[in-house]
C-alpha positions in Angstrom: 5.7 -29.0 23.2 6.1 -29.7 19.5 3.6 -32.1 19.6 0.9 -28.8 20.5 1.6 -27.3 17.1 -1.4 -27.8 14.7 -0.1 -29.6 11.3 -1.3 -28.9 7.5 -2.2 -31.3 5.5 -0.2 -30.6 2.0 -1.5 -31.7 -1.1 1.7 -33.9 -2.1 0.8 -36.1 1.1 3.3 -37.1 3.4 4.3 -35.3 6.8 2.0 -32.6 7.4 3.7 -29.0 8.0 3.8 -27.4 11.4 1.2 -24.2 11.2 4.3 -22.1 12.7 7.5 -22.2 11.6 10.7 -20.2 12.3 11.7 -17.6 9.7 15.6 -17.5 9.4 16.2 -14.4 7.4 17.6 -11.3 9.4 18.1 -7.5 9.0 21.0 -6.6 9.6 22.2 -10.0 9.6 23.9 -11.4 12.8 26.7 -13.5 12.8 26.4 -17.3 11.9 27.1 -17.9 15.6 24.4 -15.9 16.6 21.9 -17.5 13.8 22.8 -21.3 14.9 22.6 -20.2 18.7 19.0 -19.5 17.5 17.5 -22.1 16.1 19.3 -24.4 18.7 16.9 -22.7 21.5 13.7 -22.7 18.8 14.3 -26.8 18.6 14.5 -26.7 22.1 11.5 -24.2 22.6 9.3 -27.1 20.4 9.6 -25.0 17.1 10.0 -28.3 14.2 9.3 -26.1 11.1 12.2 -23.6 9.8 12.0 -21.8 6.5 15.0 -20.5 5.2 17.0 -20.3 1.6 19.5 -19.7 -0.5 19.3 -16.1 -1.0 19.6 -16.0 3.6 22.4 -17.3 3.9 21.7 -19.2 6.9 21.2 -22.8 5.6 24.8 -23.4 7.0 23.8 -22.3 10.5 20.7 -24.3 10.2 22.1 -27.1 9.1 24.8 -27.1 12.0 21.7 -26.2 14.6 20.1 -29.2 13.5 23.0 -31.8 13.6 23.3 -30.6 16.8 20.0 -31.2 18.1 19.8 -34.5 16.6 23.6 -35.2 18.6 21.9 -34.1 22.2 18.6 -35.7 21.5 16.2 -32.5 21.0 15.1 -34.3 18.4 14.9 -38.0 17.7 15.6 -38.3 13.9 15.4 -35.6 11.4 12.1 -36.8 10.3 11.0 -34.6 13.0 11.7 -31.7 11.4 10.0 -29.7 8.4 12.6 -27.8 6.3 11.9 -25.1 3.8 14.1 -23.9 1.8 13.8 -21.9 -1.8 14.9 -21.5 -5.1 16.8 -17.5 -6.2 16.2 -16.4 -9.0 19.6 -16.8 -10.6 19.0 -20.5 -10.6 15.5 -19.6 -12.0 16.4 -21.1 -15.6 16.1 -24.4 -17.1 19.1 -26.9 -16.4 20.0 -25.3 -12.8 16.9 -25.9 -10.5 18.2 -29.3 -9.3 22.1 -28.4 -9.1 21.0 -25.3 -6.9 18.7 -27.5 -4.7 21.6 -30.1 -4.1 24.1 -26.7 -3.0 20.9 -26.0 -0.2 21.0 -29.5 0.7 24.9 -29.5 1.2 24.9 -26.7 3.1 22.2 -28.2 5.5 23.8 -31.0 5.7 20.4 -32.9 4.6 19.4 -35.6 2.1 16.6 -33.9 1.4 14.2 -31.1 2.3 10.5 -31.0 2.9 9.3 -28.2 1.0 11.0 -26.4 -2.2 9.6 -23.2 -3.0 10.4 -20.8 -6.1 11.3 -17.7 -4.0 10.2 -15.4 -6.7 8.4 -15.6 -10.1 11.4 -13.6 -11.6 14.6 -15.1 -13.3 17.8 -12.8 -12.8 21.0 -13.2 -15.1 22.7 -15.9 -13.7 25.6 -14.9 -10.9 26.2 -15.4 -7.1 23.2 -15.5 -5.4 23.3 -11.6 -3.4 21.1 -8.6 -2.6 20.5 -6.0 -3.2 20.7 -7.0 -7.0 20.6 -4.5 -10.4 17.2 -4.4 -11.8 18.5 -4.4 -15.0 19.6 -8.2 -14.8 15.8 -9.1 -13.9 13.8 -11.2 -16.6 10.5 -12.6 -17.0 11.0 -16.3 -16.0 9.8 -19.5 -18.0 7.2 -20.5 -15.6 7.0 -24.1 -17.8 10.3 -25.3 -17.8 11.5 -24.3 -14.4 8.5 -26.0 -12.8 9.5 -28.8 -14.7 12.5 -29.3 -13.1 10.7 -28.3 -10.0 8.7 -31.3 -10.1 11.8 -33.7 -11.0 13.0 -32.9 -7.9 9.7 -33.9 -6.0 10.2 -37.3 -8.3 13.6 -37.3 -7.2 13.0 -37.2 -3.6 15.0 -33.9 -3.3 12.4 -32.4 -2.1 9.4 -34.1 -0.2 6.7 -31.1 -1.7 7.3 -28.2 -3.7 5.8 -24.7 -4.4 6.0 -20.9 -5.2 6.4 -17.7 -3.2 5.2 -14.4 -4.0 3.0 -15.4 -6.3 0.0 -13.7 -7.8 -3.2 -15.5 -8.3 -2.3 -15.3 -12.3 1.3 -16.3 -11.8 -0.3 -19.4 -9.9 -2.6 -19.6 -13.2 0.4 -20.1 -15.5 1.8 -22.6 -13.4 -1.6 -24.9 -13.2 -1.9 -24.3 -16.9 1.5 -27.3 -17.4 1.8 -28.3 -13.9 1.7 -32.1 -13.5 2.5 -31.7 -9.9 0.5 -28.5 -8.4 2.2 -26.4 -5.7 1.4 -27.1 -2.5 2.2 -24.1 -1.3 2.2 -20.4 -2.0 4.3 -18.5 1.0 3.1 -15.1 0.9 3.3 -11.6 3.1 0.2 -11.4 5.4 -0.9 -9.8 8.1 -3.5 -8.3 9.4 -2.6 -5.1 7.5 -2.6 -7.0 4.7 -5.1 -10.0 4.8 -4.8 -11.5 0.9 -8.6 -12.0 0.7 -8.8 -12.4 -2.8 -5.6 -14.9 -2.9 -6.1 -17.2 0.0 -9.9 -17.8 -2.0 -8.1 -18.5 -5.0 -5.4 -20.8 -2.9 -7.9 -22.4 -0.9 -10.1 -23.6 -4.4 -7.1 -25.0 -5.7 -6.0 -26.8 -2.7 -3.0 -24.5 -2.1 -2.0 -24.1 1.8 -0.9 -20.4 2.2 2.2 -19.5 4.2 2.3 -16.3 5.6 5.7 -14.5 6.1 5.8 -11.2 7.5 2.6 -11.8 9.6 4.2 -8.9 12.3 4.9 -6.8 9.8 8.7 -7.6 9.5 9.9 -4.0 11.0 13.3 -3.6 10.6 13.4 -5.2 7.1 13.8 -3.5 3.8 10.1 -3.9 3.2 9.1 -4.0 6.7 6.4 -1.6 8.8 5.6 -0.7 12.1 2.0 -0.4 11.5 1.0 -3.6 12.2 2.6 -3.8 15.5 1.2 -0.1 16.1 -2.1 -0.4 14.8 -4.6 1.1 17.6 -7.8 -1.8 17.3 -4.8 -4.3 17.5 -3.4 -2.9 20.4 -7.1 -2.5 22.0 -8.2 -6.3 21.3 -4.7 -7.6 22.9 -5.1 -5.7 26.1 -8.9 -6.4 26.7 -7.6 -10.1 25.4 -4.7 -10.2 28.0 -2.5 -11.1 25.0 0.0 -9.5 22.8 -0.2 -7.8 19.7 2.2 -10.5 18.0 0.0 -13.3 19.8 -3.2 -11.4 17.8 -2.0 -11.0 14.9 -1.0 -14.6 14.9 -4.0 -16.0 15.9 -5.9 -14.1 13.2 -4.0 -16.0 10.0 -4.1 -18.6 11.8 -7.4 -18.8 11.7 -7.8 -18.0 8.3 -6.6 -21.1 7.5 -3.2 -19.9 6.6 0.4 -21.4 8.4 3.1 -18.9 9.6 6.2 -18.2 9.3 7.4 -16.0 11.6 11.3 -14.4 12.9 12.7 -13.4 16.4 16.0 -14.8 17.7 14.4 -14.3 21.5 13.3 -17.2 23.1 10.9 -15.8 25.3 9.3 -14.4 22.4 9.9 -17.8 20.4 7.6 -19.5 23.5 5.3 -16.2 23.3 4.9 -16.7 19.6 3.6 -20.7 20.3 1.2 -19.7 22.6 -2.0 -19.1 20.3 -3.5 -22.3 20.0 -5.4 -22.7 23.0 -8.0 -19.8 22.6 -9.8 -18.2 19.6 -10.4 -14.5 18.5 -14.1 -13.0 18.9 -16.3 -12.7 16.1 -16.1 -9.0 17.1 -12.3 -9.2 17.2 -12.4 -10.4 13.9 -14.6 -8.0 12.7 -12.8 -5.2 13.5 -9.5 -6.3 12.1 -11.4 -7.0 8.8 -11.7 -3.2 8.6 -8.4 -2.3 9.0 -6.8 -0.2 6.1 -4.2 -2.7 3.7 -1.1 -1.6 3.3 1.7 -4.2 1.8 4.9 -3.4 2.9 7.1 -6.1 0.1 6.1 -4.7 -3.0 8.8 -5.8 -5.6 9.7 -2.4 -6.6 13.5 -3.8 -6.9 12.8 -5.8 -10.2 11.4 -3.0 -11.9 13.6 -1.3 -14.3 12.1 1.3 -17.4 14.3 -0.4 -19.6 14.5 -4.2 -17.7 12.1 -7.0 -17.8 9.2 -5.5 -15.4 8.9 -1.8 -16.0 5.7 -1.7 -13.8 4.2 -3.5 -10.4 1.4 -4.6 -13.0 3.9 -6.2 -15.1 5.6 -7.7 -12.2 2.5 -9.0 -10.4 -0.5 -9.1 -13.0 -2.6 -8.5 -10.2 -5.3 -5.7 -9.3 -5.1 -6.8 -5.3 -1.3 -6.0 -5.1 -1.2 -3.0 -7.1 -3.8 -1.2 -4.7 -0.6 -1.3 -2.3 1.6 1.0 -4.6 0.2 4.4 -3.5 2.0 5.1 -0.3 -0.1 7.3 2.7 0.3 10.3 4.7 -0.2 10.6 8.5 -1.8 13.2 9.5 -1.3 15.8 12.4 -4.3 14.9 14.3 -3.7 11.0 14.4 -6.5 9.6 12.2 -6.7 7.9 9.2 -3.9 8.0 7.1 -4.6 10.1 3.5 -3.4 7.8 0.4 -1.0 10.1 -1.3 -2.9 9.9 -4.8 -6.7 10.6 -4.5 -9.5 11.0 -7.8 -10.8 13.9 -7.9 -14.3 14.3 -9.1 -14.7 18.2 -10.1 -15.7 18.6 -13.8 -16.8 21.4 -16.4 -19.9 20.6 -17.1 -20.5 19.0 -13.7 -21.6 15.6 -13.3 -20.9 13.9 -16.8 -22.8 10.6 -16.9 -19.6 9.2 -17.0 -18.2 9.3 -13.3 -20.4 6.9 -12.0 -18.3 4.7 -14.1 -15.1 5.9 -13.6 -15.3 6.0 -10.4 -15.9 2.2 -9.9 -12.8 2.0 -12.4 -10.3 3.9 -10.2 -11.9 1.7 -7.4 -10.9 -1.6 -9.4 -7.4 0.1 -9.7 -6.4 0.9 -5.6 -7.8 4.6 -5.6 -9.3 4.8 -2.0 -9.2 8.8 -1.9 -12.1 10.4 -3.3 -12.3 14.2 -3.3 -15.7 15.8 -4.0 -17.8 19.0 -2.9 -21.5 20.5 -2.6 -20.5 22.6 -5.7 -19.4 19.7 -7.6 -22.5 18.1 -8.0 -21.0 15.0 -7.6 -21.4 14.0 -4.2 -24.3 11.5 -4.9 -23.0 9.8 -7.6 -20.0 8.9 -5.5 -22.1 7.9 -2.7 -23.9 5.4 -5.4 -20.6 4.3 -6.7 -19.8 3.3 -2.7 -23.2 1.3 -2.2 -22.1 -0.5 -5.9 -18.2 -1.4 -5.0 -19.4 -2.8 -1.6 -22.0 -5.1 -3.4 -19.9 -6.0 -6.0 -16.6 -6.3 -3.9 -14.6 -4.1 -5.1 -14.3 -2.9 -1.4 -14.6 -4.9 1.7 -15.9 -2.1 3.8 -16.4 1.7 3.9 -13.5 2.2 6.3 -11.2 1.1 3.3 -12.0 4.6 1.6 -11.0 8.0 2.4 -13.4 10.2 1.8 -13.1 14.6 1.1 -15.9 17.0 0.5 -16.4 20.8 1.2 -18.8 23.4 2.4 -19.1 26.1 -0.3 -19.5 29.5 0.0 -23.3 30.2 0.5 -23.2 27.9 3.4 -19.9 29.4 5.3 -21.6 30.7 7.9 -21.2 29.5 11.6 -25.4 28.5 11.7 -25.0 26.6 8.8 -21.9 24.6 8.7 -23.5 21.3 10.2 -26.6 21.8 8.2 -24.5 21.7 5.2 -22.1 18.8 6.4 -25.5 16.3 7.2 -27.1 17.3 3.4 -23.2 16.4 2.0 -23.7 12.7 4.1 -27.2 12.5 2.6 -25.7 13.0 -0.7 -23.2 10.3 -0.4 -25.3 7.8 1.9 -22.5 8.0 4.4 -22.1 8.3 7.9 -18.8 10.2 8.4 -16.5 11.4 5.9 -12.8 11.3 6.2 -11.6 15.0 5.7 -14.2 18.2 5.5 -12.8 21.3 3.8 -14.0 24.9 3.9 -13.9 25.3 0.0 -12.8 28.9 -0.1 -12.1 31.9 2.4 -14.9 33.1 1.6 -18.9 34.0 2.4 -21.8 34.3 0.3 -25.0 34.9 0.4 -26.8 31.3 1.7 -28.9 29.4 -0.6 -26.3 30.7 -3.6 -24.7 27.2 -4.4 -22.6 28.6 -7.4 -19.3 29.0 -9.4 -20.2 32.7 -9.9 -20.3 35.0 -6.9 -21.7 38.3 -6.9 -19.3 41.0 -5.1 -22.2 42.1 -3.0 -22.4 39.2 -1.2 -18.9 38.4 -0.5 -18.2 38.9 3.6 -14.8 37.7 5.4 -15.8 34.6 7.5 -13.7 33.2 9.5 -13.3 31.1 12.6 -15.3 28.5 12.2 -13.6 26.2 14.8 -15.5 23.1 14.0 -13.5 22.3 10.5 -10.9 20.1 10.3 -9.8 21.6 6.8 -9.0 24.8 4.1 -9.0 24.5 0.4 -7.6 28.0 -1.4 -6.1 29.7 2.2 -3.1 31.7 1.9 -0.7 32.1 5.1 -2.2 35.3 5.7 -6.1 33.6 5.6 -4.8 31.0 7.8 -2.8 33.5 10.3 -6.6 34.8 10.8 -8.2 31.7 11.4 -5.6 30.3 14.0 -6.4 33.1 16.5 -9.6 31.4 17.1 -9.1 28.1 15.6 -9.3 25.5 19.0 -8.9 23.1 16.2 -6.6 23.9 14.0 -6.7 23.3 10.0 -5.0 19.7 9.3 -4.9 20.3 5.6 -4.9 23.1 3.2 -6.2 22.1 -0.3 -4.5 24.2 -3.1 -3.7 24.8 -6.9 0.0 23.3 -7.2 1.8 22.1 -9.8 5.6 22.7 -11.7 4.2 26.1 -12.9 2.8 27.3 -9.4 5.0 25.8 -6.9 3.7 27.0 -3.4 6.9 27.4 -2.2 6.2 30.0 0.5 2.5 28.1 1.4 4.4 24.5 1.7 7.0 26.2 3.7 4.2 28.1 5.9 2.2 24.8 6.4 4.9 22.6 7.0 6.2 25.4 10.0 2.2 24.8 11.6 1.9 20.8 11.4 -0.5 21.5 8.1 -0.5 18.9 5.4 -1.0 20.5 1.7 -3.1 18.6 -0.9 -2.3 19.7 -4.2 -5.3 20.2 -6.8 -5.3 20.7 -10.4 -1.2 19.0 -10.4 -1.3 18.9 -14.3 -2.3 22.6 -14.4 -6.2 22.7 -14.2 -9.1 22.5 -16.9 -8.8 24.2 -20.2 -11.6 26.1 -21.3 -13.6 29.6 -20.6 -13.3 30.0 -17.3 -9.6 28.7 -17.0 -6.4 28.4 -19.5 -3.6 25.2 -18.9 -0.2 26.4 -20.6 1.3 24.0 -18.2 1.1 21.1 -20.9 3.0 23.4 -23.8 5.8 23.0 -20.8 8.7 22.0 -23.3 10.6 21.4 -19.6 8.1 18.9 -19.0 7.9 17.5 -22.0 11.3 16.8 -22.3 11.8 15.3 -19.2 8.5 13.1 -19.9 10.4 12.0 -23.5 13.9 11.2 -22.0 12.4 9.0 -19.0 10.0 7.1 -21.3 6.9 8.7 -19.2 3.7 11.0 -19.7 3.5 14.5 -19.0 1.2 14.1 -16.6 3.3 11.0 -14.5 6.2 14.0 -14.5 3.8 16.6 -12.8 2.6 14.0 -10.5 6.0 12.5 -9.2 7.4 16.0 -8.7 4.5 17.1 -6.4 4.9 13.6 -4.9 8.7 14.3 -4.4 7.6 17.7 -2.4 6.2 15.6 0.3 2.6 16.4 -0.3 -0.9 14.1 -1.2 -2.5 15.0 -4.3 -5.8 15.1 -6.2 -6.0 14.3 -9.8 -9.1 14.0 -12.1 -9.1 12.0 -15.2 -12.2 9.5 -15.9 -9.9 8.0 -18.7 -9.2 4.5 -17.6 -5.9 4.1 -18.8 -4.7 7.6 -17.4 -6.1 6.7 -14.5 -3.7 3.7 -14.3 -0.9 5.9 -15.4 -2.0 8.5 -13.0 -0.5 6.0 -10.3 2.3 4.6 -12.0 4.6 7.4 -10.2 5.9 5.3 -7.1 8.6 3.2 -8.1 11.2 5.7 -9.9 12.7 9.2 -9.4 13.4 12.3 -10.8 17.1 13.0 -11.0 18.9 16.1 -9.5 19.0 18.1 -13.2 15.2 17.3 -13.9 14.3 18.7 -10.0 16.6 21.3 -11.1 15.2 22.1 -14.5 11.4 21.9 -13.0 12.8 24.2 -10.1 13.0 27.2 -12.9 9.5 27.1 -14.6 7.8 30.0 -14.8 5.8 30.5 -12.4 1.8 31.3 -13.3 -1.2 31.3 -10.8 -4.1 29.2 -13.2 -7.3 29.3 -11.1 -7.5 32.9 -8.8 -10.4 34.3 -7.2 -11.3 37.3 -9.5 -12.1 34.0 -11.8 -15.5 33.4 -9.8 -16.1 37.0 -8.4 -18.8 39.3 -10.8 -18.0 42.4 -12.2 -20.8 44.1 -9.8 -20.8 45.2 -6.2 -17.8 45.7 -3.9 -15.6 43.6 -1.8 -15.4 43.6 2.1 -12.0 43.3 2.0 -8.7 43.5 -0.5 -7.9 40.8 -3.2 -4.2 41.5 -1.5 -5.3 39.5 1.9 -5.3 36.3 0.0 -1.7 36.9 -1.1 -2.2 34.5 -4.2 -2.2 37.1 -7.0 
């Protein structure tokens, strides 16, 4: 059966490597029993590649699974075999790169292995090789002189090829600047959920093979997910395929040219897991997964430390492509496309400056894929312009990759209008659908009135309209109304909320009736005629934002992040926009919740803002219960 597995030719020559291989890491670990039982029944199964390392402990196990396989004649020599094992980085330093490939060889009880990787482009402070590890001891790592001793042990015949692991296409970059000996190999995470476009171009010009671990999505791991074994068009292409959604997902980086490394300890899932050579995927099958959302599940946050050597994911990675991956998303009730928890928004006074066009591509460049915009705006069309631009440029691979809010306004709340007004928003922005549609306020005005001020006269209760799957500015009392007729009910309610006008009674509401809140205006709104921000003169804020080392603005943003909720922030500043989604990969402390927990609390933007001092209401400002 090992003789079925395709082979890849490395660029260090030699034996080629198997395109599957065997991971041997394991969460929770089993015992080293267990683990050599394992890879006894792979050998037997036909597997002939195994990737393991230091950092697994379970080069021992190997090592014993393998003598004994060569003593019952699985295999006939242990040229047979492809071993991979890799380098931690508390041997990541000058002068200990060949001593800790000699422990990895004792323990496998091997004169040498096959492939030698650099598990991480991090060094560590030298200790016993362990996870979890403090982030503090993490330092930047002396790509030259390590891959110096990386290639002795290629000359050395320690190691038949060597090469690098989680590495960026710039981390690659340093190590071609010096390398006399290239990598052969760059072992990543990818799966269909996370396809690498950008690197395995960059790998495949450079005559790097690409090993993918995680290709199922690793659930059950620290950084592992269950969306790629969940994902619906996966799931629809395996049963119309008569396959499985492993035997898919294989199959797919397989034939993107890429090997695999792949982990179960079940041998009918070992055979299962072989079984993808013999047929190939549609060109409509592989369409489809190329529109799948990314979403990377090992994103390195560990090494990052404010005062360590990586105090960001872009310091860590120096790469755009992996820092889209940082903002997290946010399933909603009714099942459809999960809502990144960070989105741009586009509202501005004046509307429309000639700069969002620009901005807009900028965000895209940086991972934004939420984009929230309305007929009032005025900015609907230069969104949709920026769309047409990132898919010709690249930026994005597809629509789908976007998600995409707008809103009906006032003048057009009315039940004979509502489509009318939802086909002239996807006109505006050249689209076909959009991702989330939100009635803008609870209110009605008079039609063909598309503005900020609204006369009294004209201001009617409308509600019901069952045909919306959103609310921007309802209270609990607004929504109680529109749930009597609602056959659809509201999936989000879009709201003013930040540390000064915490919502507490509206989150607790929504949360009780399976609504998701979006939070607008989280760093206190606009300043200027209409609307006044004391939020920033917070000296709670502030202080907080001094003592951490962050902005004022990442401490607004990672409290309404901590509350469970997706926001909507507008800057077209491009470096506020990259520190607009720097709030992922640290916490508030208990005092700092605490402290933000006692802000006074002040409404900012309220309806009597946009109502005329002429005519009378049909109902009471009271209703909305946000004054």
């Amino acid at each position: 059966m090992a003789k079925d597995i395709p082979e890849m030719t490395l660029s260090s020559g030699g034996k080629g490597m198997p395109a599957v291989g065997l991971g041997t890491v394991s969460y929770p670990q089993v015992s080293r029993e267990a683990m050599q039982s394992a890879f006894f029944e792979a050998i037997d199964a036909g597997y002939r590649h195994f990737d393991t390392a230091s950092l697994y402990q379970t080069e021992s196990p190997l090592g014993n699974a393998i003598a004994e396989a060569l003593r019952r004649g699985l295999v006939g020599s242990r040229d047979e075999l492809f071993i991979t094992t890799k380098l931690w980085g508390t041997d990541n330093y000058a002068g200990s790169v060949i001593p800790s490939l000699r422990e990895s060889l004792r323990e496998l009880q091997l004169d040498y292995v096959d492939l030698y990787l650099v598990h991480w482009p991090v060094s560590i402070k030298p200790s016993k090789v362990k996870y979890p590890f403090l982030a503090e001891d993490v330092l930047p790592m002396d790509m030259k002189s390590v891959w110096e001793e990386m290639e002795e042990c290629q000359k050395l015949g320690l190691a038949k090829s060597i090469g690098v692991s989680n590495f960026s296409c710039k981390k690659l970059d340093q190590i071609l600047a010096t390398a006399k000996i290239p990598p052969a190999v760059n072992q990543v995470e990818m799966h269909p959920l996370w396809q690498q476009k950008k690197l395995t171009n960059f790998c495949k010009e450079k005559g790097i093979v690409v090993s993918a671990y995680s290709p199922l999505g690793a659930n059950g791991a620290p950084w592992g997910t269950i969306k790629v074994m969940e994902c619906r068009e996966l799931k629809e292409i395996a049963a119309a395929r008569g396959k499985s959604i492993a035997q898919i997902s294989l199959r797919w980086i397989y034939e993107q040219g890429a090997s695999i490394i792949v982990k179960t300890f079940n041998k009918e899932r070992m055979k299962e897991n072989l079984d993808i050579f013999d047929w190939k995927l549609s060109e409509e099958d592989l369409y489809k997964i190329e529109q799948l959302p990314q979403y990377k599940g090992c994103r390195g946050t560990e090494f990052l430390n404010p005062n360590g050597g990586f105090k960001s994911l872009e310091e860590l990675w120096d790469d755009n492509e992996i820092r889209m991956a940082a903002i997290p998303e946010i399933r909603l009730s009714d099942g459809v496309k999960a809502m990144p928890a960070v989105g741009m928004g586009t509202a501005d006074v004046p509307f429309a400056p000639a700069s969002t066009k620009p901005a807009i591509l900028h965000a895209m460049e940086l991972g934004y894929r939420h984009f929230d915009t309305a007929s009032l705006y005025e900015t609907e069309q230069i969104l949709g312009e920026a769309i047409i631009e990132a898919l010709s440029i690249g930026l994005i691979a597809s629509r789908s990759e976007l998600f995409i809010t707008t809103k009906l306004w006032c003048d057009q709340a009315h039940p004979d209008l509502v489509v009318s007004a939802l086909r002239e928003s996807l006109r505006n922005l050249q689209l076909d659908y959009i991702d989330l549609y939100l009635i803008h306020m609870p209110l009605s005005s008079k039609p063909g009135t598309c503005r900020l001020l609204i006369n009294r006269d004209d201001d009617c209760q409308k509600l019901g309209l069952t045909n919306l799957i959103g609310v921007s500015n309802f209270s609990p009392h607004m929504i109680d109304k529109l749930l009597v007729t609602a056959e659809v009910p509201p999936s989000v309610n879009q709201v003013e909320m930040h540390p000064a006008w915490q919502q507490v009674k509206l989150r607790e509401y929504c949360k009780e009736n399976g609504i998701h809140v979006t939070a607008y205006s989280p760093l206190g709104g606009y300043n200027g005629p209409l609307f006044k921000n004391q939020l920033m003169e917070s000296e709670v804020l502030n202080g907080i934002a001094k003592a951490r080392g962050k902005t004022f603005a990442q401490i607004c943003l990672r409290w309404v992040h901590e509350q469970g909720l997706s926001l909507v922030v507008k800057s077209f500043n491009k470096e506020r926009l990259k520190e607009n989604l720097q709030i992922f990969d640290w916490e508030l402390n208990q005092e700092e919740r605490r402290k933000i927990g006692q802000i006074p609390q002040r409404k900012n933007f309220g309806l009597k803002s946009i109502l005329s001092t002429e005519g009378k209401l049909c109902f009471e400002l009271s209703d909305f219960e946000i004054y």
